[in-house]
C-alpha positions as CSV (number, residue, x, y, z in Angstrom):
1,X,27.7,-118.5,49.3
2,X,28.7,-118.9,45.3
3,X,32.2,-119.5,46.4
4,X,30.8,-122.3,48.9
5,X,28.5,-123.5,45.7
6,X,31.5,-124.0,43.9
7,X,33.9,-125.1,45.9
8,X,31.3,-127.9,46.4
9,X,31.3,-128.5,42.8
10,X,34.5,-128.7,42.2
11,X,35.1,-131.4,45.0
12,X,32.9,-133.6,43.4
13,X,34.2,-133.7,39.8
14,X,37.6,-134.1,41.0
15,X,37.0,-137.2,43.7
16,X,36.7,-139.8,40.7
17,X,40.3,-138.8,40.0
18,X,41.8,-140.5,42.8
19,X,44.1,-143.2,42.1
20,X,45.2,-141.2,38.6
21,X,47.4,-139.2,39.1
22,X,50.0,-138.4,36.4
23,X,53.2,-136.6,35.3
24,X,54.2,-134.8,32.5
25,X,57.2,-132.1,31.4
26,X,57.4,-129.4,30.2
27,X,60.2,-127.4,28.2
28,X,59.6,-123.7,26.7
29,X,62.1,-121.0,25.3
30,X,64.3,-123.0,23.5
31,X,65.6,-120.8,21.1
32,X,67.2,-123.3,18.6
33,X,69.6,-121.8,15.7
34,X,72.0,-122.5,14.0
35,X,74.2,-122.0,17.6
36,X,74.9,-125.2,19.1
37,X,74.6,-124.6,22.7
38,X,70.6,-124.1,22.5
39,X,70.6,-127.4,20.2
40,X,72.8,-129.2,22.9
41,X,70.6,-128.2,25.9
42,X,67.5,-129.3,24.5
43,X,69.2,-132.7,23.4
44,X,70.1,-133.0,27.0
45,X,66.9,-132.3,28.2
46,X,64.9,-134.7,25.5
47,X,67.3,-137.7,26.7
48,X,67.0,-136.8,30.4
49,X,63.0,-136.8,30.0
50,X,63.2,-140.2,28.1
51,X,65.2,-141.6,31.1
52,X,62.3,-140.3,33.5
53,X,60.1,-143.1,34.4
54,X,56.4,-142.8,35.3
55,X,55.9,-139.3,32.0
56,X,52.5,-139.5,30.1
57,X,53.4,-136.5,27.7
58,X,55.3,-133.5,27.5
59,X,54.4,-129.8,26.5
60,X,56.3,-127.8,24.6
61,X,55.2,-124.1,25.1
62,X,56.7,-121.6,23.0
63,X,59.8,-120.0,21.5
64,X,61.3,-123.1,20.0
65,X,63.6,-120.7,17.5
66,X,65.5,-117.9,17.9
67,X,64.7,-116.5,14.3
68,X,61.8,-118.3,13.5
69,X,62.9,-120.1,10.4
70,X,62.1,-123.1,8.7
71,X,65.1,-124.7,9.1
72,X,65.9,-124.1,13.0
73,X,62.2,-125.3,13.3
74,X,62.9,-128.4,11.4
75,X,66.4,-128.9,13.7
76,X,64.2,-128.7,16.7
77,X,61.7,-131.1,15.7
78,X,63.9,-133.4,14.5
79,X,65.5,-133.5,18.7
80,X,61.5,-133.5,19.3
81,X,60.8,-136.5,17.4
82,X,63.0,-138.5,19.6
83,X,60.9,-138.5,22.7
84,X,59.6,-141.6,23.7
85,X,56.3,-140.4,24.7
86,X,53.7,-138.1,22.8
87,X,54.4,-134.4,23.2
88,X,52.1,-131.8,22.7
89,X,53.7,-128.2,21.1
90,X,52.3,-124.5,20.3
91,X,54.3,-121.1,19.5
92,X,56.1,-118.4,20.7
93,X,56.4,-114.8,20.0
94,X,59.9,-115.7,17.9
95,X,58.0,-117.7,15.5
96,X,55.3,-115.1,14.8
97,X,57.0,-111.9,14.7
98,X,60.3,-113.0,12.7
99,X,58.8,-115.6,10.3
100,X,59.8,-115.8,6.8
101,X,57.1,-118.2,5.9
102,X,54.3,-115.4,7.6
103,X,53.7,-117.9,10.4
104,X,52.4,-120.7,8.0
105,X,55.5,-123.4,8.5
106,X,54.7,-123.7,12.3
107,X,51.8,-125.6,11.6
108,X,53.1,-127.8,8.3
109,X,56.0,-128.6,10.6
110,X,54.3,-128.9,13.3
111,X,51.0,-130.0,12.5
112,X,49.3,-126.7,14.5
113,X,49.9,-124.2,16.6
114,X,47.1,-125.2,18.7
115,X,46.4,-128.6,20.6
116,X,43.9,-130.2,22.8
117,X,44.0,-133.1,24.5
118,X,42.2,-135.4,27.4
119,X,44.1,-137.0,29.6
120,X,42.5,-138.8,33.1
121,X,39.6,-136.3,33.4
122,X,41.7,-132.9,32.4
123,X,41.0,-131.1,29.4
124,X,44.5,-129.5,28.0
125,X,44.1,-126.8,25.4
126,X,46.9,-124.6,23.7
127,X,47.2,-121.8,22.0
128,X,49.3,-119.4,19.7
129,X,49.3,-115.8,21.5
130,X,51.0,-114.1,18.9
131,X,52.1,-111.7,17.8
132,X,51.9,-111.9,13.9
133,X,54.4,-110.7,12.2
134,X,54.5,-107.0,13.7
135,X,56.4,-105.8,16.9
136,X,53.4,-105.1,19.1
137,X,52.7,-106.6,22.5
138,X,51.2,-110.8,22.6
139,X,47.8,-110.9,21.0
140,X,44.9,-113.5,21.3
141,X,43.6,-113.5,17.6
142,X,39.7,-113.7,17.6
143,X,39.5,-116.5,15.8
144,X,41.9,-118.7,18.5
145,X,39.1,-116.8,21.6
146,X,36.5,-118.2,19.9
147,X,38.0,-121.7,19.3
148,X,38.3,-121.8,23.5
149,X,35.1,-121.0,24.1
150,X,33.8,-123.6,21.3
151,X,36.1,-126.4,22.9
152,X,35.2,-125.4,26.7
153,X,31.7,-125.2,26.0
154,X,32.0,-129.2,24.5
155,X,33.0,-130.4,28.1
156,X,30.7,-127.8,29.9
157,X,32.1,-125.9,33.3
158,X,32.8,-128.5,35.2
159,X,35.7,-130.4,33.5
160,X,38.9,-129.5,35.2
161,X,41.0,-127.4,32.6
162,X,44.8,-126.7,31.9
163,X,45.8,-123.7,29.4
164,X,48.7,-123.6,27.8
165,X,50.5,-120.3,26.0
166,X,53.6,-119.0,25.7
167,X,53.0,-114.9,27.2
168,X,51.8,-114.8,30.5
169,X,48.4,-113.3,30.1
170,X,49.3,-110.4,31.8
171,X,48.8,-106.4,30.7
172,X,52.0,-105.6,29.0
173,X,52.3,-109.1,27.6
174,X,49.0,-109.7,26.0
175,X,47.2,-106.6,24.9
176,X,44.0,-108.5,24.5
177,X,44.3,-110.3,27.9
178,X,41.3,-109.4,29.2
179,X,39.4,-111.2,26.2
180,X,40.9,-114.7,26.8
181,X,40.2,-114.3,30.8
182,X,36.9,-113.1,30.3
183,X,36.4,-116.0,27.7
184,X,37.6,-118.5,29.7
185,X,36.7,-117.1,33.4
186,X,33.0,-118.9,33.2
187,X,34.9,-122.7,33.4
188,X,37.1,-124.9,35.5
189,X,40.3,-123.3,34.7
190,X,42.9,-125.2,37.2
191,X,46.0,-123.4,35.8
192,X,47.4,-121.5,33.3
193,X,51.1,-122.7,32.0
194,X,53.5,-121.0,30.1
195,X,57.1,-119.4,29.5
196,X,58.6,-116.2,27.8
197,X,60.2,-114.6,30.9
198,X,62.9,-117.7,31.2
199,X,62.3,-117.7,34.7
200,X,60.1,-119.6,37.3
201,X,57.1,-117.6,39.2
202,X,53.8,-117.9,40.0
203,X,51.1,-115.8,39.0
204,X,47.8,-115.0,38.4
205,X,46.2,-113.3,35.1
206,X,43.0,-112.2,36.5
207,X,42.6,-114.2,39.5
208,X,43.1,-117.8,37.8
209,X,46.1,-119.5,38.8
210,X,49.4,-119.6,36.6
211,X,52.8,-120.8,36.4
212,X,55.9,-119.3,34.3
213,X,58.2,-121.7,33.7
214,X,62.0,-121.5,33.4
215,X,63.6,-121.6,29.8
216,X,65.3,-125.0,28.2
217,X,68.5,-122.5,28.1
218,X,71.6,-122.6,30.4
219,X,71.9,-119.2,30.3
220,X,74.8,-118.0,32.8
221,X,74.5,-122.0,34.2
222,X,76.6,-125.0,32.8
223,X,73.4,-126.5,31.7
224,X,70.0,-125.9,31.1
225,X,66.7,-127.4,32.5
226,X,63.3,-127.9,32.3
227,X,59.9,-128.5,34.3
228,X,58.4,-131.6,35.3
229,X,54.6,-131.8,36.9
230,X,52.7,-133.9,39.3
231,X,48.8,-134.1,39.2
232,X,46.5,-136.0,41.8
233,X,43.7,-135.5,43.5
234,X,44.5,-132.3,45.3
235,X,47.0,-130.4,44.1
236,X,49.3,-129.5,41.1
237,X,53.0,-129.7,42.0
238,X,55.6,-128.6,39.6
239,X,59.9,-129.3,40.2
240,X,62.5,-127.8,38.6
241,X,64.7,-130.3,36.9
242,X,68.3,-128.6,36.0
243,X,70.1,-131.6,33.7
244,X,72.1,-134.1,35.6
245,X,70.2,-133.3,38.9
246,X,67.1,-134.5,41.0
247,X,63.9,-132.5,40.6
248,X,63.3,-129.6,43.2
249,X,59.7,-129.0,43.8
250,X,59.7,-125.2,43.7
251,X,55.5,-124.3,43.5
252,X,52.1,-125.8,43.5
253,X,48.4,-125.3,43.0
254,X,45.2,-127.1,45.3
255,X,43.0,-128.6,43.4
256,X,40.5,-128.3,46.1
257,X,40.5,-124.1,46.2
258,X,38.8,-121.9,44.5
259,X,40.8,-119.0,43.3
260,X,38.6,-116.8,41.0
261,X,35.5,-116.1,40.9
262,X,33.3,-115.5,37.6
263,X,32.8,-111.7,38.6
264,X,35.5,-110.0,37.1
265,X,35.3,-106.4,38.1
266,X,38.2,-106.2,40.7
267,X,40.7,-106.6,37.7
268,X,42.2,-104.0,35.5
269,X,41.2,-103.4,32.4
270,X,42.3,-101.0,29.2
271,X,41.6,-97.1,30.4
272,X,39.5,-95.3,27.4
273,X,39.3,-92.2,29.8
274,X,41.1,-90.3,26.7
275,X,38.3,-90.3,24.5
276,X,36.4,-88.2,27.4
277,X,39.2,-85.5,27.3
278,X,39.1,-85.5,23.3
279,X,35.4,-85.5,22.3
280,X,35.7,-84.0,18.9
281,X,37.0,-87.3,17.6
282,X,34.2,-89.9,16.6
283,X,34.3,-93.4,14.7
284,X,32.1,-92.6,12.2
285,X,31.9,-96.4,11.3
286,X,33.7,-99.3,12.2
287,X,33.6,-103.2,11.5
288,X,34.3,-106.0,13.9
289,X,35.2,-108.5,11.2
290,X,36.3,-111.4,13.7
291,X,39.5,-112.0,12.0
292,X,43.2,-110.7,13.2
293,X,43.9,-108.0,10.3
294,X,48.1,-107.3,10.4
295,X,47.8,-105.1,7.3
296,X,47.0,-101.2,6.3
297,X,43.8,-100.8,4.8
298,X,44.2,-99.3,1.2
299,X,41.3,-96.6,0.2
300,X,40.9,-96.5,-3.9
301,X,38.1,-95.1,-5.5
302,X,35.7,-94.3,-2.5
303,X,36.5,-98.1,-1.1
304,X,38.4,-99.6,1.6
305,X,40.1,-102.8,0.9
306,X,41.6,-104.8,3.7
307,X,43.6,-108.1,3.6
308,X,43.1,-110.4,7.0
309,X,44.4,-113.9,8.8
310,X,42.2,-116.0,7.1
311,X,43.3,-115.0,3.5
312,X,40.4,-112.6,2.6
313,X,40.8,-109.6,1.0
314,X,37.4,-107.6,1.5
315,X,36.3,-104.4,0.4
316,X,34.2,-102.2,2.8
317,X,32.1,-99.0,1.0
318,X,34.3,-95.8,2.6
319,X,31.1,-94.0,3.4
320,X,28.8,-96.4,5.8
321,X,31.3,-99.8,6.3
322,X,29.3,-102.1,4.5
323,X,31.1,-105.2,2.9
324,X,30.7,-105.2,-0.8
325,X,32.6,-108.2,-1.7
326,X,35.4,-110.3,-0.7
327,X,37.7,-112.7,-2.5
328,X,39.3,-115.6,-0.6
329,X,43.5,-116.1,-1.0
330,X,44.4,-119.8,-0.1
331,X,46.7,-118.2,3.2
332,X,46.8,-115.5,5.9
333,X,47.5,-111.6,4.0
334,X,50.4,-109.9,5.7
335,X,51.4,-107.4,3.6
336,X,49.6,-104.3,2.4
337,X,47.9,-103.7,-0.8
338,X,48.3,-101.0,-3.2
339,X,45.3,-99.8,-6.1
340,X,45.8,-98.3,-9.4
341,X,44.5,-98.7,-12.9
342,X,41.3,-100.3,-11.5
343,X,43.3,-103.1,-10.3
344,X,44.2,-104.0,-6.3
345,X,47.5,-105.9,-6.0
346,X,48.8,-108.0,-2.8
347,X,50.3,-110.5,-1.9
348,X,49.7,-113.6,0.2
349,X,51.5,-116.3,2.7
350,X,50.0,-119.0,0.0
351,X,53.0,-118.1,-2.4
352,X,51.2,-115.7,-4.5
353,X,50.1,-112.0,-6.0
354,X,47.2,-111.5,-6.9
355,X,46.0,-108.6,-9.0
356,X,42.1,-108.3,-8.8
357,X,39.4,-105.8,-10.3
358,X,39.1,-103.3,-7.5
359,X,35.6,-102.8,-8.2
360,X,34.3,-106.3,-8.5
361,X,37.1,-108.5,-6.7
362,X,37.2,-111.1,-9.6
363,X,40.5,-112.3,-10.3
364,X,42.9,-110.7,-13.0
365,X,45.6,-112.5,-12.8
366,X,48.0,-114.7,-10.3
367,X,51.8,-114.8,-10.3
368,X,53.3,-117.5,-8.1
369,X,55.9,-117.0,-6.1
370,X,58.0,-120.4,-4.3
371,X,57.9,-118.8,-1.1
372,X,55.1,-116.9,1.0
373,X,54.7,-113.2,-0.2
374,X,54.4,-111.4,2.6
375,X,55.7,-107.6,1.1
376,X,53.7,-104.7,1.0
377,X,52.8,-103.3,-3.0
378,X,54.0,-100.1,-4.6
379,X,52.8,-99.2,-7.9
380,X,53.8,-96.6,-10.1
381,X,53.6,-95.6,-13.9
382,X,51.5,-99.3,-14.0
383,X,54.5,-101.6,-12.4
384,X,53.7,-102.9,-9.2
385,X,57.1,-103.7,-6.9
386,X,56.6,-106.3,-4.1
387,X,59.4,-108.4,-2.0
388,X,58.5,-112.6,-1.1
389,X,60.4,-114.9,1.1
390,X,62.0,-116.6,-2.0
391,X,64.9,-113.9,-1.8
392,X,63.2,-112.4,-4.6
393,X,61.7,-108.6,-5.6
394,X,59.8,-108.7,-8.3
395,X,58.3,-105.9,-10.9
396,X,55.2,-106.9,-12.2
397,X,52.9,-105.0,-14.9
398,X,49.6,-104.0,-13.1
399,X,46.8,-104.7,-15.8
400,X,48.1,-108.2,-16.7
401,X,50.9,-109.4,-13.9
402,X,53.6,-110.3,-16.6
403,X,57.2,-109.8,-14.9
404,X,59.0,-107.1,-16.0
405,X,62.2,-108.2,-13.7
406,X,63.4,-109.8,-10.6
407,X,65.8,-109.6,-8.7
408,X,67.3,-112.8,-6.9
409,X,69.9,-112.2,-4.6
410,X,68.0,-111.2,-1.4
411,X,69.4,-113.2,1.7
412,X,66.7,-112.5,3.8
413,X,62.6,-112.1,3.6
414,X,61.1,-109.3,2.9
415,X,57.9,-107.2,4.8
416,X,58.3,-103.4,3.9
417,X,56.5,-101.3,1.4
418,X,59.7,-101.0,-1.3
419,X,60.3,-96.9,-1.5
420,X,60.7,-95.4,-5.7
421,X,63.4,-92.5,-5.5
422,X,65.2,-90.9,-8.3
423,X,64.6,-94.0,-10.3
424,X,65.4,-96.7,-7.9
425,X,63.3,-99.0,-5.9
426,X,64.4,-98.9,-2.4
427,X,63.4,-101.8,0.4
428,X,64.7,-103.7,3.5
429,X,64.8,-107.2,4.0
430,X,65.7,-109.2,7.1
431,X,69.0,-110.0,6.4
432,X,70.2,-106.8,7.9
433,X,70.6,-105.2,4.4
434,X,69.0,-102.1,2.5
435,X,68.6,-102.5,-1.0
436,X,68.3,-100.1,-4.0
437,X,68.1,-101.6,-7.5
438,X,67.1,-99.6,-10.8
439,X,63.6,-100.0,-10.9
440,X,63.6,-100.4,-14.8
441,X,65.7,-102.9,-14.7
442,X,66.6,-104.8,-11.4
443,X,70.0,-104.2,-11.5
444,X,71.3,-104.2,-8.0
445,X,72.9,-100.4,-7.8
446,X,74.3,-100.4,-3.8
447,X,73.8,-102.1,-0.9
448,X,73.5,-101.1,3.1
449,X,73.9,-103.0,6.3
450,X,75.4,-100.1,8.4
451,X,77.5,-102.3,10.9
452,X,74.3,-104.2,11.8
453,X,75.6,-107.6,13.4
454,X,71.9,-109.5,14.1
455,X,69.1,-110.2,12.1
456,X,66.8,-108.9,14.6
457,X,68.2,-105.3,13.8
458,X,67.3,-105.6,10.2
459,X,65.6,-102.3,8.4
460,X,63.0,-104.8,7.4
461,X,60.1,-103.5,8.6
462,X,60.3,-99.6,8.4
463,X,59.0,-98.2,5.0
464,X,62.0,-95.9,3.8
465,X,61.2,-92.1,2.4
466,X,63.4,-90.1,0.6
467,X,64.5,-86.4,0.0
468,X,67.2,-84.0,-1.0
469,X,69.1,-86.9,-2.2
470,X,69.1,-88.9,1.2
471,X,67.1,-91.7,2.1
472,X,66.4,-92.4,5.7
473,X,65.4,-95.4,7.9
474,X,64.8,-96.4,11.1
475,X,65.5,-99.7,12.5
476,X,65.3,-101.9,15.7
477,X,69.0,-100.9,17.0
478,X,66.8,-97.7,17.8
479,X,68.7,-95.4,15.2
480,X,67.6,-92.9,13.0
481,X,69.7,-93.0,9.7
482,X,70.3,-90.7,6.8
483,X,71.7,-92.5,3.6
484,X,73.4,-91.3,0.6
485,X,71.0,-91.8,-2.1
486,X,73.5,-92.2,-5.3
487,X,76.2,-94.4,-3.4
488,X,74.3,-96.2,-0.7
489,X,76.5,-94.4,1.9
490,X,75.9,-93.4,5.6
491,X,75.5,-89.6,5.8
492,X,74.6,-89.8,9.6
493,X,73.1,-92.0,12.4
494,X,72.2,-90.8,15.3
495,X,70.8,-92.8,18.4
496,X,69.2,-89.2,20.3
497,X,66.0,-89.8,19.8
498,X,65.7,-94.1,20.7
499,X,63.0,-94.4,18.0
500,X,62.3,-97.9,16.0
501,X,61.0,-99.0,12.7
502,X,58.9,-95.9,12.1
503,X,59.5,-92.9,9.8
504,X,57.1,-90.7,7.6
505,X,58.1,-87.8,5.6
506,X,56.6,-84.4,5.2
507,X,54.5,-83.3,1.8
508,X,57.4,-80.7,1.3
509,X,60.3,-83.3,1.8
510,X,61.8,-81.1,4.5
511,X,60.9,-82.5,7.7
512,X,61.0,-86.5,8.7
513,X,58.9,-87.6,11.4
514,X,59.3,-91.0,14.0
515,X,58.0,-92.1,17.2
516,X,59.9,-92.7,20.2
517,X,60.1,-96.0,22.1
518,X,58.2,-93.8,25.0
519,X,55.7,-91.4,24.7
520,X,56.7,-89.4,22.1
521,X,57.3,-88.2,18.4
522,X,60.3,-86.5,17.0
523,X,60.6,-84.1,13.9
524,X,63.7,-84.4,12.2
525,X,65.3,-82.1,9.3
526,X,65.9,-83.7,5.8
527,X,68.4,-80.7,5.2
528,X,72.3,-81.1,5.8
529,X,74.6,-83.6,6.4
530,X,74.0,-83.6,10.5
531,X,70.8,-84.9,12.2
532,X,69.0,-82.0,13.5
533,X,65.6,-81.6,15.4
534,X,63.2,-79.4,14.6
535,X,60.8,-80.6,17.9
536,X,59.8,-83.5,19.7
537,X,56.4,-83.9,21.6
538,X,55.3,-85.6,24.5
539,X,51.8,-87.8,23.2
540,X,51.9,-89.9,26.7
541,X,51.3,-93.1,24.6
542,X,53.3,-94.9,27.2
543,X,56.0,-97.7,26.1
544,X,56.1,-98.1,22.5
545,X,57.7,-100.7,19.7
546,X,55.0,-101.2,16.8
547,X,56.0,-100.2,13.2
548,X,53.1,-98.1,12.6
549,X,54.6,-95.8,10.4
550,X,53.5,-91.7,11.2
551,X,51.7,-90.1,8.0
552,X,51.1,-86.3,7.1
553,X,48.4,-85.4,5.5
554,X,46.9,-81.5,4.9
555,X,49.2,-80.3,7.6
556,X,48.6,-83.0,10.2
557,X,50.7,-85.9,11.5
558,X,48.6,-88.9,12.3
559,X,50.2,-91.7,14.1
560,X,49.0,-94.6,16.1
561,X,50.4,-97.3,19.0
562,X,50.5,-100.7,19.2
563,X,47.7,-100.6,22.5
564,X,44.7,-99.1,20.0
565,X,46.1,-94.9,20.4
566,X,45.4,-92.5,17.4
567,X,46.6,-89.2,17.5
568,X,47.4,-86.7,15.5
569,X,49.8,-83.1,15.7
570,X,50.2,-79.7,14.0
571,X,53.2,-80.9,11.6
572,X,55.3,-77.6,11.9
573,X,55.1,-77.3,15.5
574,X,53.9,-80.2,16.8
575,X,51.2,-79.5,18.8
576,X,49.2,-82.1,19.7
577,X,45.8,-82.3,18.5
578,X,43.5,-85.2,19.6
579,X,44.2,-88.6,20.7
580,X,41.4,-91.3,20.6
581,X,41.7,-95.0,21.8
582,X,39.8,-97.5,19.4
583,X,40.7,-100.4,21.2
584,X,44.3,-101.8,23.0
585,X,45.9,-104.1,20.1
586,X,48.0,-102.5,17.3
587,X,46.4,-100.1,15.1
588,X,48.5,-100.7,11.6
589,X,49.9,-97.4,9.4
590,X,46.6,-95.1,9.2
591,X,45.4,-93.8,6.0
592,X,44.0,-90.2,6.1
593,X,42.0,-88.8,4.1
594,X,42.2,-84.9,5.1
595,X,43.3,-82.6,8.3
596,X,39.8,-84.3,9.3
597,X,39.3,-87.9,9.2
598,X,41.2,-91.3,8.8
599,X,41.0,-94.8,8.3
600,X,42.1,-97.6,10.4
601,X,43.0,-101.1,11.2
602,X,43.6,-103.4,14.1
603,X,45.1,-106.5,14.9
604,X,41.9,-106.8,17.1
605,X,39.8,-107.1,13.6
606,X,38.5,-103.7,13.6
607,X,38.3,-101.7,10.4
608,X,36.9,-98.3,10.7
609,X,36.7,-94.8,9.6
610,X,37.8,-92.1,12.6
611,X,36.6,-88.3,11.9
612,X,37.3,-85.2,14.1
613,X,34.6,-82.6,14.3
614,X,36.6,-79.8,14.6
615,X,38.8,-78.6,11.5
616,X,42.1,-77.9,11.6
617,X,42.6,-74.3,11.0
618,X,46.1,-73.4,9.1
């Protein structure tokens, strides 16, 4: 009878739209660099479109670079620019993971990452679905889910709707799918549209229609292509248009059916079965801040301090999770902090460090930057070393933020926490290069790229350790590499293990640890001039990509997943422990405190602080 109810409903708002129907395109994936043929099939494709009679606006969903920098971004605008009618554009996951400007020259470009629109009796909404930054699956910042619900409540449940993203808002895309459908389940969603798998299908996320459209890109074809569709009164049509040919209708959507219903049950939804099996593990506080957080929390002096997407940095009391203050930065806060000498130091996407009072968050000082700063801090012996997207790493005094020295010939941007070993400060950038300059000085002492022929396989986002005169790296190739210390010169590299962007070392500097890109974590040797595995065990954690880097602490190895998994292993045998699910978005590099209890952070917006009950007994 509800189904009849609103099937009713539904037939009545969309009558008065008789008469108007409309067209638009659509084009998605197209991965402009500085390679021409992506350039030339979107050229094709904007002067095809502006031949097409009869187009009120086109939608641009997603992946419009290949590397996500400023100027491929401004290439493809400037091809943008030259339609004839209005278009309408939000991201894709190669502008938010690989962005040296920390996502922030999307929207300057661009104007935003989101849009809405009206157009004869539709409501159009679209929407960035990450992720920021970090490898980890899509993800629906909080901030964006409550914007939909905001907009859809203005036109109430009736208005016939159109969402636009990039990820299908599938499990395995999205990790907070479930969120968006369950926000936007209670209105007239008509169809979801979007791209990313450079194909055309039909699905469903949750029982509301959607529709994946093919990339701008050729691909193995002479030419590329893109989507046109048709609205009337009873249905949503959508063609294939391959440049130089006639449009093929290839899928549609009635207007007039209901597809979903407002119940949700029937749908999957993230399994937190593990927690049953591993009771002893309890959150013995945690903060729903409503804000995507893409750094580590930092815990100085019985606090927690935490950076987050809207540019706070706020710090939480350790023992109960209550705010104490919070001091606002002009942009998002990628990288983590670091605390000594009663000072927190970070960095933010609105081109500046900051170095506050760690007790009362008022402002010490403020270096500026010409670029987003987007590095993670190390201090030491009061010098604070951070990397910025100017191609600069700088060493800054700690109490008042004078530069001690930079160092200006970084090709690409940096994320990592820089590594100090044997007198040098170590880092990665994304320019597939290693870097080790004297850390009293900045002078550049060697350089590593280790055959690495794409950007994408940078050692930019792992955080280096070091021991027995080796330092060692993992990086998105899926290598795990051992590196002559003095001379900057592979030792070994070995490929056994498939692991990515993840490394910790032990307290005694004789054992490395990493996770897999499936279901488990390997302990490596630091001894030697061979790789060698000491063991490797099976945490069932599934799939895995994020750089969450493993940590020891008091004997324990405590790791965590991009889909919300904490675990933790015996660090000589690797026994596992515990595992305990806070959630199913990435949980960044944990910070433990003892054999006992941790501290967290999720992209989700969660901050907490995770205890076991039971001790570990040496």
């Amino acid at each position: 009878m509800k189904k009849i109810i609103l099937l009713v409903l539904l037939y009545f708002t969309l009558v008065p739209l008789c008469g108007q129907n409309f067209r638009f395109a659509l084009l998605t994936d197209i991965h402009i660099s500085a390679d021409s043929l992506a350039y030339n099939d979107l050229k094709r494709s904007v002067e095809q479109i502006n031949r097409t009679k009869d187009l009120d606006f086109v939608i641009v969903s997603g992946d419009i670079t290949e590397e996500g920098d400023r100027a491929s971004l401004k290439r493809a605008k400037f091809l943008l620019d030259q339609l004839t009618v209005k278009y309408y554009i939000t991201s894709g996951n190669h502008e938010t993971k690989w962005s040296e400007s920390g996502v922030t020259d999307f929207g300057h470009i661009f104007g935003s990452d989101r849009f809405i629109f009206e157009h004869k009796g539709f409501l159009f909404l679209g929407f960035n679905s990450g992720p920021v930054i970090r490898m980890a699956d899509g993800h629906v910042a909080p901030q964006d889910i409550s914007w939909l619900k905001k907009e859809l409540d203005k036109v109430g449940k009736e208005r016939p709707v159109i969402l636009v993203t990039h990820y299908p808002l599938l499990d395995g895309d999205v990790d907070n799918w479930y969120d968006v459908t369950d926000a936007v389940r209670p209105y007239n969603i008509r169809v979801i549209l979007g791209g990313h798998y450079h194909r055309n299908l039909i699905q469903n996320y949750d029982g509301i229609p959607a529709i994946i459209n093919r990339s701008n890109l050729r691909g193995k074809e002479k030419v590329g292509g893109y989507s046109l569709y048709e609205v009337n009164a009873d249905s949503i049509l959508v063609y294939e248009n391959v440049i130089g040919n006639e449009p093929h209708k290839w899928a549609g959507y009635s207007l007039k059916e209901t597809y979903y219903s407002v119940d949700n049950s029937e749908y999957k939804r993230p399994d937190y079965s593990v927690n049953s099996q591993y009771k002893q593990v309890k959150e013995d506080w945690a903060v729903k801040t409503g804000m995507g957080i893409y750094s580590s929390p930092v815990v100085y002096n019985n606090n927690v301090y935490v950076g987050d997407d809207f540019g706070f940095l706020n710090c939480f009391s350790l023992k109960d999770g209550k705010k104490k203050w919070s001091f606002k930065s002009d942009n998002r806060i990628i990288g983590t902090p670091a605390a000594a000498n009663g000072v927190l130091v970070f960095g933010s996407a609105d081109k500046n460090i900051y170095g506050l009072d760690a007790k009362t968050g008022k402002i010490m000082w403020k270096y500026s930057a010409t670029e987003p700063v987007l590095g993670a801090v190390t201090i030491s012996d009061g010098i604070a070393y951070i990397g910025a997207s100017d191609h600069t790493f700088r060493a800054l005094e700690v109490k008042t933020g004078k530069l001690r020295w930079e160092y200006t010939d970084v090709r690409g941007y940096i994320e990592t926490r820089p590594l100090l070993y044997e007198g040098k400060v170590i880092f990665g950038a994304w320019d597939n290069t290693l870097y080790a300059l004297d850390k009293d000085t900045g002078k550049e002492l060697w350089k590593w790229n280790g055959g690495l022929t794409r950007m994408h396989f940078s050692p930019a986002a792992v955080w280096p350790v070091a021991a027995n005169g080796k330092v060692f790296i993992t990086d998105p190739q899926r290598a795990l590499t051992a590196i002559d210390a003095n001379n900057g010169q592979t030792v070994w590299r070995t490929y056994q293990s498939m692991v990515r962007e993840t490394i910790a070392l032990s307290k005694d500097k004789m054992r490395l640890y990493s996770k897999t890109m499936q279901d488990s974590v390997v302990c490596f040797s630091t001894l030697g001039n061979t790789p060698k595995e000491i063991w490797a065990t099976n945490v069932n954690f599934g799939y895995e990509h994020a750089p969450s880097m493993p940590v020891e602490k008091d004997g324990i190895v405590f790791g965590s997943t991009k889909n919300g998994l904490v675990f933790a292993l015996e660090a000589l045998s690797g026994k596992l422990l515990w595992k305990h699910k806070i959630g199913n978005s990435l949980i960044s590099t944990v910070v433990p405190l003892s054999a006992t209890q941790c501290v967290f952070t999720s992209t989700g917006g969660e901050v907490g602080l995770l205890r076991s009950t039971i001790p570990f007994q040496k």
